[in-house]
C-alpha positions as CSV (number, residue, x, y, z in Angstrom):
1,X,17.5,-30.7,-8.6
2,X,20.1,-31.7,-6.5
3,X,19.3,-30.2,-2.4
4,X,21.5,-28.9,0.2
5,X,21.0,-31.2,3.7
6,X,22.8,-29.3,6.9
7,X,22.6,-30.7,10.5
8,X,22.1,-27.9,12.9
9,X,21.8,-27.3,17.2
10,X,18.9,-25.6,18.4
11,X,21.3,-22.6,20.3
12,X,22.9,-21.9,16.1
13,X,19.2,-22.4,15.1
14,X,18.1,-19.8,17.1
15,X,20.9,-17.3,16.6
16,X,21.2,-18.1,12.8
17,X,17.1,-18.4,11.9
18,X,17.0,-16.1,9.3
19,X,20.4,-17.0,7.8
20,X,18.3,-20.5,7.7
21,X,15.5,-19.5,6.1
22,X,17.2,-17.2,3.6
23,X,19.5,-20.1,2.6
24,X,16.0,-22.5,2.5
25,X,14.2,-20.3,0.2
26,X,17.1,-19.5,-2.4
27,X,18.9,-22.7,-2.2
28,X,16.1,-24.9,-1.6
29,X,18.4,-26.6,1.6
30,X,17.1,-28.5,3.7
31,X,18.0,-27.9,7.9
32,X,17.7,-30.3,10.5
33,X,17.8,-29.0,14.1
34,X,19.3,-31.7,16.6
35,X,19.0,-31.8,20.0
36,X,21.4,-33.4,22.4
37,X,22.3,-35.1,19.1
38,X,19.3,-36.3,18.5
39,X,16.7,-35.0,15.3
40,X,14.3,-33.0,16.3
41,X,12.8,-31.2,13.8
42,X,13.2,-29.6,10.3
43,X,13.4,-27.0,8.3
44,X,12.5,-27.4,4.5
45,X,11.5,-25.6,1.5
46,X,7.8,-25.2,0.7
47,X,7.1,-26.4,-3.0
48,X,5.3,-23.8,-5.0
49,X,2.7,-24.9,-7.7
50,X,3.3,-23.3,-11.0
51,X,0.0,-21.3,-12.1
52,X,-0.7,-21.8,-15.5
53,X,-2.6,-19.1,-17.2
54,X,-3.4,-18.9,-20.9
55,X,-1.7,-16.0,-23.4
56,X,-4.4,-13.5,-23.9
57,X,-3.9,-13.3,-27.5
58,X,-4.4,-17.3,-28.2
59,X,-7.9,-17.1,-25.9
60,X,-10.2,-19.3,-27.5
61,X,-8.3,-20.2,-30.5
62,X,-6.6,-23.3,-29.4
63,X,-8.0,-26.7,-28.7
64,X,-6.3,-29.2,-26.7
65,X,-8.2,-32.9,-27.9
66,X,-6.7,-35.7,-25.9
67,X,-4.8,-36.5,-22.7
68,X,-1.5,-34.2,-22.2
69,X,-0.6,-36.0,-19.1
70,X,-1.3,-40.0,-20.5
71,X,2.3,-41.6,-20.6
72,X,2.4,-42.5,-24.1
73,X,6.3,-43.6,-24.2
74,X,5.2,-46.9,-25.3
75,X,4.0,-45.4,-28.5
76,X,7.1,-44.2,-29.2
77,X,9.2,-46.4,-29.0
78,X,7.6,-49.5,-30.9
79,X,7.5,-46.7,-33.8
């Protein structure tokens, strides 16, 4: 996912803030606020974590045996 990056002066922070933090959460942009030219702070997008709850009709009936997560690429290719 390709990020927005913006430069911005603390007077159009100010005036602009919830412009900012619209554009932040929907567009996932990233702000930095300069001062005098100079970086001096910013303003980026929380990431959320993804809950992962199970379908209520498949509770208890599947089984997951093994690792999901285990990087098993090298399996796959010398097959």
């Amino acid at each position: 996912m390709s990020s927005i990056t913006a430069a911005v002066n603390v007077n159009e922070a100010k005036a602009n803030f919830s412009a900012i933090l619209a554009e932040v959460e929907s567009r996932m942009a990233t702000y930095t606020v300069m001062r005098y030219g100079h970086p001096v702070a910013r303003i980026v997008p929380i990431e959320r974590s993804r809950k992962i709850r199970p379908l209520p009709c498949y509770g208890g009936k599947i089984a997951v045996k093994g690792d999901l997560f285990a990087d098993d690429s090298a399996l796959w290719e010398n097959a």
